[in-house]
C-alpha positions in Angstrom: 17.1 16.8 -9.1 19.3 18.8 -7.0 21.2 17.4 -4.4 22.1 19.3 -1.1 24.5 18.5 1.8 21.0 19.3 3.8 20.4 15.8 2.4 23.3 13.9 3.8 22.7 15.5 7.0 19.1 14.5 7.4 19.7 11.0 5.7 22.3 10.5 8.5 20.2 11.5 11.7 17.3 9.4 10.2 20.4 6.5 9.5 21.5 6.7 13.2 18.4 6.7 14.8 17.3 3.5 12.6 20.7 2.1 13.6 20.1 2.6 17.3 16.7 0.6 17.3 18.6 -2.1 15.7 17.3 -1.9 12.1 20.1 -2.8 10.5 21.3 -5.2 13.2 19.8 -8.8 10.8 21.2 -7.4 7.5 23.4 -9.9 6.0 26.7 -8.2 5.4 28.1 -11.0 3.0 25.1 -10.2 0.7 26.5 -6.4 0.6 28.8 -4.8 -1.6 32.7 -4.5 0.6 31.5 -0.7 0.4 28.6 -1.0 2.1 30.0 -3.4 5.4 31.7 -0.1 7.1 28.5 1.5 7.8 26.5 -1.3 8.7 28.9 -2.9 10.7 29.0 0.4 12.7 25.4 0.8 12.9 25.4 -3.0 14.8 27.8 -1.4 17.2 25.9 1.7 18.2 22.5 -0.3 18.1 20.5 -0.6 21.5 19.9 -3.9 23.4 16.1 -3.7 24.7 15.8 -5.2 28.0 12.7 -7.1 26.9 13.5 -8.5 23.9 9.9 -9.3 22.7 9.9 -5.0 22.9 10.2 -3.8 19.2 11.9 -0.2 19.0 11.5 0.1 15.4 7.7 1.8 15.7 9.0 4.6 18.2 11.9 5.2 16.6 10.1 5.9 13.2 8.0 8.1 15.1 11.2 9.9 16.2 11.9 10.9 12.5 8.4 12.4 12.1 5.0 11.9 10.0 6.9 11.4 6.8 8.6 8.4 8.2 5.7 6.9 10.0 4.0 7.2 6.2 7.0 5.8 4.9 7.4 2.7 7.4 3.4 2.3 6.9 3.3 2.3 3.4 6.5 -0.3 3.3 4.6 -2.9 5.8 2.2 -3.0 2.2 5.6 -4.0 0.3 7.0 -7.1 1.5 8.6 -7.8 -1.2 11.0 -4.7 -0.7 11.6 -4.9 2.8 10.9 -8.7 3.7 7.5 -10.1 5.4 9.4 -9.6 9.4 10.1 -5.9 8.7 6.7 -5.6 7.3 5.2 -7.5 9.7 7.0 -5.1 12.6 5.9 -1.4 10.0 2.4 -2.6 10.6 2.4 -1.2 14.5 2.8 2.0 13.1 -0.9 2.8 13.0 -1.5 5.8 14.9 1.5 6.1 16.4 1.5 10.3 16.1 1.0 12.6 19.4 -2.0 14.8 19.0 -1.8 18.5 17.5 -3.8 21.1 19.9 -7.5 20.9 19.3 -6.5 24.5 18.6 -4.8 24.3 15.5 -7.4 22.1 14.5 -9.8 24.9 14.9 -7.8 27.4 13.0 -7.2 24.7 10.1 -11.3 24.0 9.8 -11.8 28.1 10.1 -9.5 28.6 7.2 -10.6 26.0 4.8 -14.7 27.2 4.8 -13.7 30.9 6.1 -16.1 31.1 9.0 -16.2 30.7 12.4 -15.9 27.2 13.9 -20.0 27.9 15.7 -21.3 28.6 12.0 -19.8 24.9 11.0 -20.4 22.6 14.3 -22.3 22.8 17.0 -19.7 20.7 19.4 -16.1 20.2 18.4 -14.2 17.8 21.2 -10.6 16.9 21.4 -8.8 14.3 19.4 -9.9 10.8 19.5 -6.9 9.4 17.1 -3.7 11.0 15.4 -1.9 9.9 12.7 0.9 10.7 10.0 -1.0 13.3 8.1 -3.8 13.9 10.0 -6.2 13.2 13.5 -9.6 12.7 14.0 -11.9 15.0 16.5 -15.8 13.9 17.3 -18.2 16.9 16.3 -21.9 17.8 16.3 -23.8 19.5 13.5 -27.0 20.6 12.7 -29.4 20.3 10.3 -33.0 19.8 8.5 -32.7 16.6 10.2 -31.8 17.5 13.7 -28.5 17.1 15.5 -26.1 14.3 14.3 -22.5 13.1 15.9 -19.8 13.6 13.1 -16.5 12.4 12.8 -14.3 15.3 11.6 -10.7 14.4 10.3 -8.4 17.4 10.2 -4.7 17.8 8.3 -1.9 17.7 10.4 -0.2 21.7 10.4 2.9 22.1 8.3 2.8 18.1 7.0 2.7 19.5 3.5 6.0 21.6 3.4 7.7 18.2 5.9 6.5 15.8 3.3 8.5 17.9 0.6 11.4 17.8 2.1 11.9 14.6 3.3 10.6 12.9 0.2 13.1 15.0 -1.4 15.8 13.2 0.7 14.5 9.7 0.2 14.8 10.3 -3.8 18.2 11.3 -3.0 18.8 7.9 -1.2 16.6 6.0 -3.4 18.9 7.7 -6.6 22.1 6.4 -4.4 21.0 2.9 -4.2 20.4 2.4 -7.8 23.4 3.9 -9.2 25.9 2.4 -6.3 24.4 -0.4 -5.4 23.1 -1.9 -9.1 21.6 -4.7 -7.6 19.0 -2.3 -5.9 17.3 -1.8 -9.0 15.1 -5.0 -8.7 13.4 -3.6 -5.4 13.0 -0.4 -7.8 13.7 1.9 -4.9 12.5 4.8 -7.3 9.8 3.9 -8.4 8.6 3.0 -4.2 9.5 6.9 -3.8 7.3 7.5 -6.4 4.0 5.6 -5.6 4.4 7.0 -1.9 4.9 10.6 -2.9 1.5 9.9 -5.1 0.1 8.2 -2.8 0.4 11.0 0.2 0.1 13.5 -2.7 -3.9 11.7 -2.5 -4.4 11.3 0.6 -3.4 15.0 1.6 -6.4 15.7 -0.2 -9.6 15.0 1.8 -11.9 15.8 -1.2 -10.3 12.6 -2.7 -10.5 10.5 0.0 -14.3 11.8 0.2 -14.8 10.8 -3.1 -13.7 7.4 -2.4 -15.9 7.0 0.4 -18.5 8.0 -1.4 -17.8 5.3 -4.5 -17.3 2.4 -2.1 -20.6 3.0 -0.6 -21.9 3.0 -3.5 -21.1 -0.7 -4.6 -21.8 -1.8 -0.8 -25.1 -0.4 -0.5 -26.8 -3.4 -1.2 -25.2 -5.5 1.5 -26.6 -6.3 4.4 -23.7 -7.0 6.6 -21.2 -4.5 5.3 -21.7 -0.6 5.4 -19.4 2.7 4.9 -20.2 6.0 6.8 -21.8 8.6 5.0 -20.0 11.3 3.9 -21.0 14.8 4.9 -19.9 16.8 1.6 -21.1 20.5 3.1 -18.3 20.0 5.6 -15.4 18.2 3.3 -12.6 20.5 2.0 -9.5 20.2 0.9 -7.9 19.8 4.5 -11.1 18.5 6.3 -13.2 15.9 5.9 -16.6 14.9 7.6 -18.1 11.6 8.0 -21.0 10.2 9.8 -19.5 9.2 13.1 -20.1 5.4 14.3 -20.7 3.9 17.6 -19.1 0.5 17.3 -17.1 -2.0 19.0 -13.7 -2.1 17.0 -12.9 -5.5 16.2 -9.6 -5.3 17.8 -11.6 -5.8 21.6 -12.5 -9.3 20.6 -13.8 -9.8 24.8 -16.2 -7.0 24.1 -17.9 -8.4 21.1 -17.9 -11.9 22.4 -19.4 -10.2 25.5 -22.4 -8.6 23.2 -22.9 -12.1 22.2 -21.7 -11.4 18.3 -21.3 -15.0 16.5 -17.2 -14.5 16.6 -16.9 -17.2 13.6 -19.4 -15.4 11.6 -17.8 -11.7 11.8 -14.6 -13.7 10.7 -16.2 -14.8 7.7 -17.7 -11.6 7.0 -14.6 -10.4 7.1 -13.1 -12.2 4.8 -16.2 -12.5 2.0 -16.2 -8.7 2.2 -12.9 -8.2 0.8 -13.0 -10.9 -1.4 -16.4 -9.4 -3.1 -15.0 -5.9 -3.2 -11.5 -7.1 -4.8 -13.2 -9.4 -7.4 -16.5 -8.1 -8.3 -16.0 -4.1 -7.9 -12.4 -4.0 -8.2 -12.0 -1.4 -5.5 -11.5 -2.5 -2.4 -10.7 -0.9 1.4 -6.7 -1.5 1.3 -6.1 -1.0 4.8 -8.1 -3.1 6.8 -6.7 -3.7 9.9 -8.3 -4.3 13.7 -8.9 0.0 14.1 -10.4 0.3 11.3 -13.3 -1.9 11.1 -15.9 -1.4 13.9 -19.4 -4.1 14.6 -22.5 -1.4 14.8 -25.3 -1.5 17.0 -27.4 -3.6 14.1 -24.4 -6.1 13.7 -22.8 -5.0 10.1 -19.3 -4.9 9.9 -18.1 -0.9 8.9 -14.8 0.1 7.7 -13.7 4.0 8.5 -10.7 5.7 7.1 -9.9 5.4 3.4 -6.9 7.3 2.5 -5.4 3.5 1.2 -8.0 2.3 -1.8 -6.7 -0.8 -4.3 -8.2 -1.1 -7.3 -7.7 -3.9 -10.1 -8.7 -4.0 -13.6 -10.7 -7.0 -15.1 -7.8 -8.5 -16.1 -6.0 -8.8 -12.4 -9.5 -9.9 -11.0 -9.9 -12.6 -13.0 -6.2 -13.7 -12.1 -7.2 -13.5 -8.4 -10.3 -15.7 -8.9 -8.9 -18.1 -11.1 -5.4 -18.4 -9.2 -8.0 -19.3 -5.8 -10.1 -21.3 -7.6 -7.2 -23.5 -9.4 -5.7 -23.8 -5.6 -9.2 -24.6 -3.7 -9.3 -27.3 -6.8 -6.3 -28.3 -7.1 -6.0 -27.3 -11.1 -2.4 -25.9 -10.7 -2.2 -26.3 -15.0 -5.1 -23.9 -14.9 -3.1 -21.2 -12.2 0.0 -21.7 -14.4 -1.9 -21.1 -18.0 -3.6 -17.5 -15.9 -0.3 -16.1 -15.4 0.6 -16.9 -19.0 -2.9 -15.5 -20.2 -2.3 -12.3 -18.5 1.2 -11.9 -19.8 2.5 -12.0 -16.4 5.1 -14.6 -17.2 7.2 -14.6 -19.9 6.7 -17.4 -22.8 10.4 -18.0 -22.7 9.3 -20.5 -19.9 7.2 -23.8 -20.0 3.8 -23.7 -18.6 4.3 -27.2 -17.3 7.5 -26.3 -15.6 5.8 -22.9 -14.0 2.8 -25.8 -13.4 4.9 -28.2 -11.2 6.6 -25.0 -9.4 2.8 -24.6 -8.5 2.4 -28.1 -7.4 5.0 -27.4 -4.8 2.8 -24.9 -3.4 -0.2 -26.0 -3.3 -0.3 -29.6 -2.5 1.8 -28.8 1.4 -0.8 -26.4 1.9 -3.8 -29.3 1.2 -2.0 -31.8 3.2 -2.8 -29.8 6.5 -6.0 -29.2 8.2 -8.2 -26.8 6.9 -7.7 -24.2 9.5 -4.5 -23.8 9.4 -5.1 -23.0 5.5 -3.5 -19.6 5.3 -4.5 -18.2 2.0 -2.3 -14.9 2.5 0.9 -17.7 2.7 -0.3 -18.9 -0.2 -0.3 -15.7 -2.3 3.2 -15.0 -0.3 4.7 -18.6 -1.5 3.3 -17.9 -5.2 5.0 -14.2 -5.7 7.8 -15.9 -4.4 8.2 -18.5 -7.2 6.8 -16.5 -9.6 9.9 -14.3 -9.3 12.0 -17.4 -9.9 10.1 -17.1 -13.1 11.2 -13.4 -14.0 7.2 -12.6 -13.2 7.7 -8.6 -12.3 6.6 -6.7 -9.2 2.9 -5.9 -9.9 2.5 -3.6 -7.2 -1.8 -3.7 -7.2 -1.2 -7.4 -6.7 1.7 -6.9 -4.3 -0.9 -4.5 -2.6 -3.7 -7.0 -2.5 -2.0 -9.7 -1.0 -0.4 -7.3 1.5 -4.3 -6.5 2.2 -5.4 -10.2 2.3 -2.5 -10.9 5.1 -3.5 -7.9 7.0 -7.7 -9.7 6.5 -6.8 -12.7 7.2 -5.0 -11.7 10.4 -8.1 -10.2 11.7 -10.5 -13.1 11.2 -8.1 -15.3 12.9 -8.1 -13.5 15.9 -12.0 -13.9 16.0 -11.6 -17.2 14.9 -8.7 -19.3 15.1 -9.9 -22.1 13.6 -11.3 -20.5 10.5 -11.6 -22.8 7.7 -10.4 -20.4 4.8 -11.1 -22.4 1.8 -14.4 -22.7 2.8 -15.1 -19.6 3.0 -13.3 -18.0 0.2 -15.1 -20.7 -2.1 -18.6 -19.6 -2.5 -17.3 -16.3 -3.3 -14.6 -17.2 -5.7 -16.9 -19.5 -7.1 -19.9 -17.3 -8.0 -17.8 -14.4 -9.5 -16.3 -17.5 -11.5 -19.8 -18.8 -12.5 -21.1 -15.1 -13.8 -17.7 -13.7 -15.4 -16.4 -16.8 -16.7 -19.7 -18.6 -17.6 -22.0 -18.1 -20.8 -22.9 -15.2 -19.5 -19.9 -13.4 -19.2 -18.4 -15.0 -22.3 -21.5 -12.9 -23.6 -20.3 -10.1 -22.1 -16.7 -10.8 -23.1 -17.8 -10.9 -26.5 -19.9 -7.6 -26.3 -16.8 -5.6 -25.0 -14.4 -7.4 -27.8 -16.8 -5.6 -30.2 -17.3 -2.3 -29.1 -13.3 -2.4 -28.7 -13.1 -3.2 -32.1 -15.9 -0.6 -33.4 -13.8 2.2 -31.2 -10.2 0.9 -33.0 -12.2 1.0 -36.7 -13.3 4.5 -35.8 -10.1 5.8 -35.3 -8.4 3.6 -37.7 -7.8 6.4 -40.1 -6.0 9.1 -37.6 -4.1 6.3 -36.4 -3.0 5.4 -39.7 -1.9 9.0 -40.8 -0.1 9.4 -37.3 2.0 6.5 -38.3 2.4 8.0 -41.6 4.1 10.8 -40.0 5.8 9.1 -37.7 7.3 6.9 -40.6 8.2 10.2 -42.7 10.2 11.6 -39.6 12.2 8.6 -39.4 12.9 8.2 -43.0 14.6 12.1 -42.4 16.7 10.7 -39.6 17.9 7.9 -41.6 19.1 9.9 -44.2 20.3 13.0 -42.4 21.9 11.3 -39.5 21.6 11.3 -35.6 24.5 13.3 -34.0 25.2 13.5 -30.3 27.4 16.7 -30.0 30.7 16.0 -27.3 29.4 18.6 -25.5 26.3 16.6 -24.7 28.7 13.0 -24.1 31.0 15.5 -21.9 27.9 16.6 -20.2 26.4 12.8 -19.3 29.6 12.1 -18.2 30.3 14.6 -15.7 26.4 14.2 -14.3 27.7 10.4 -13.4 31.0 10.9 -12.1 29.0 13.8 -10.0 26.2 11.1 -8.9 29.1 8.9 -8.0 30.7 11.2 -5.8 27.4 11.8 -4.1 27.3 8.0 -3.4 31.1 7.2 -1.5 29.8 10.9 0.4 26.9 10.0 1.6 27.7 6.9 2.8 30.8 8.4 4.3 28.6 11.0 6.0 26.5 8.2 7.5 29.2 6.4 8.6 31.2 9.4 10.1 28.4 10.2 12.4 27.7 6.7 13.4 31.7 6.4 14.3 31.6 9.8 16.5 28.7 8.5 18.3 29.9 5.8 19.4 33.6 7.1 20.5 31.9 10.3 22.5 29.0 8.5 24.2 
């Protein structure tokens, strides 16, 4: 990767704005390298006292940076276990925190994607109804065999692409910093975070994708009758547009509004959280960002979820481990959670399941001793990656994602019910998966997919053995003709990390610079 003082200069605007809405201001500078106190100490100095100090500036000042940070901050608030559960408690109010585009570049972006004139595609297109990061949602009107139909039509944000470039290109630079200056970083695997959200934009800049993933989780939810998805109109979906059937709904965010329609407020909440639970467990696919805005009540009382740029998915393996980890805690069997995290390799055998079984114990049995709704199953999932770590149990992140997803759940059925009882109603759920995968049945099942794994491996037993054949025969000519590393090539690796070095104490020193003449010229 090359590096470019266009870098340090962007890393240190984005550094000082941060710093001024107090990011940095609860960092524990005894936990820091000596190196690293300078700049944050500084970045205390310049930071801003809000007169209210319930106000959190960390949102707007995000939003100051621009749609790659807002992605950036939202996608954190799904990784507490990189930036802490306050931080990404305070990410979450990101949602839809961009200004608008003109509903004129909107135009010219649908006009270019199907090459024709907006009139030929919609019959009505109004202004914007929501922006975000990447993109912003307009209500439309088409026509067809059927009649007229509302749409909603969701429209990439101008230029995003060619912003997201660059500034993921800076945060590998800073992510590349952290690891090799700060060698502690590496846990948090600032890389590899780079990496899922450059993916993960890379996806959802892509409307045909998240099309295709409306699309599938309709599919599994078409046979429930309190749960839909809007239809997806595919004759007006491109690559940088994407139509859905539009909903008239009450958001579940205006709790006085549905109690005011008379909706059974306890009921929704359970809804709620049975909905996720079946998706997670039996499909394995499940709506991964599930806050208040986007899950409306329609006119025939089903709970519907819009906006699916954030899917998770989990194997078998992972879903089981979710059931049987819930089930163990709703019964108390914390022998059976500690053996599941041994069974799915998650935890080394270096350690004793009755050790990792009492660790669970501590968990469990101060969550049972209070009243049932003040259960929080999203704490529990919390408190368990927490000790698991104390275990060397590695960052999963489809699990990390999940329970991120299940605190975000979880916060919404609270607020239509406070007093929900959430063992309850995660048991019959739980339960039946646990009855039908983990039964006869599924040990039938189980045993059917054990054999057609084994009649796929005897098939291609023979390539396999003549690959490692090869592969033998190469390393039998390395053994005996040697494996040199010219000095050219150590000289080489050598420079590269005294260069990376240098890049560190600059950056930093950059950062720092710029926070110091802020603070003596203003």
């Amino acid at each position: 990767m090359i590096f470019s003082l266009g870098h340090l200069l962007r890393l240190a605007r984005a550094g000082f704005v941060l710093a001024r809405a107090g990011t940095f201001s609860h960092i524990d500078l005894a936990s820091l390298p000596i190196s690293a106190h300078l700049p944050f100490a500084l970045a205390r100095l310049i930071a801003r006292r809000p007169k209210d100090p319930a106000f959190d500036v960390l949102p707007d000042a995000i939003g100051q940076l621009g749609p790659s940070y807002v992605k950036l901050g939202q996608f954190l608030a799904t990784r507490p276990d990189v930036v802490g559960p306050e931080v990404a408690q305070r990410l979450e109010r990101l949602q839809d925190r961009m200004a608008p585009f003109p509903r004129d570049l909107a135009v010219k972006t649908i006009e270019a994607a199907f090459g024709r004139p907006l009139d030929q595609i919609f019959v009505e297109f109004g202004e914007s109804v929501a922006a975000a990061s990447i993109a912003q949602v307009h209500k439309g009107r088409v026509r067809d065999g059927k009649g007229e139909r509302e749409v909603a039509v969701k429209v990439l944000r101008p230029g995003v692409e060619r912003r997201f470039r660059r500034d993921l290109s800076d945060m590998y630079f800073a992510a590349h910093i952290a690891e090799l200056w700060f060698p502690e970083t590496k846990r948090l695997k600032p890389v590899e975070v780079v990496d899922t959200l450059a993916r993960t934009v890379k996806i959802e800049m892509d409307f045909r994708l998240e099309a295709a993933a409306a699309s599938e989780f309709a599919e599994n939810t078409a046979g429930e009758s309190d749960f839909r998805v809007p239809r997806v109109d595919w004759d007006r979906t491109e690559r940088d547009v994407l139509t859905l059937e539009w909903i008239d709904g009450i958001p579940l965010s205006n709790v006085p509004a549905l109690a005011a329609k008379g909706y059974d407020l306890p009921a929704l909440a359970r809804t709620v959280i049975q909905s996720f639970l079946r998706h997670a467990m039996r499909d394995g696919f499940f709506h991964a960002d599930m806050h208040q805005g986007n899950l409306f009540i329609d006119a025939e009382g089903r709970l519907t979820a819009v906006d699916f740029g954030i899917m998770g998915q989990l194997g078998r393996m992972e879903r089981r481990f979710l059931a049987e980890i819930i089930f163990g805690f709703i019964t108390r069997n914390y022998r059976r959670v500690a053996e599941v995290h041994f069974e799915a390799g998650y935890v080394p055998r270096r350690h004793a399941v009755e050790d990792f079984a009492r660790a669970i114990r501590a968990i469990g049995e101060p969550i049972h001793a209070r009243p049932a709704d003040q259960i929080s199953m999203a704490k529990l999932l919390t408190l368990l990656f927490e000790v698991t770590a104390l275990f060397d149990m590695k960052t999963r992140t489809e699990l990390v994602l999940l329970q991120k997803t299940m605190v975000v759940v979880e916060g919404v059925a609270r607020k239509l019910d406070p007093k929900l009882d959430m063992w309850a109603t995660a048991e019959p759920v739980v339960r039946g998966w646990i009855e039908e995968n983990l039964g006869p049945l599924g040990r039938l099942d189980d045993a059917r997919r054990a054999a057609t794994t084994l009649a796929k491996f005897a098939g291609a037993l023979p390539a396999t053995l003549l690959r490692a054949e090869n592969i033998a025969t190469r390393f039998e000519a390395m053994a005996e003709d040697g494996f040199e590393v010219s000095e050219a090539a150590i000289e080489k690796i050598g420079t590269a990390h005294a260069h990376a070095l240098r890049l560190g104490h600059l950056a930093l020193w950059v950062i720092a610079l710029a926070l110091i003449g802020y603070f003596i010229f203003h």
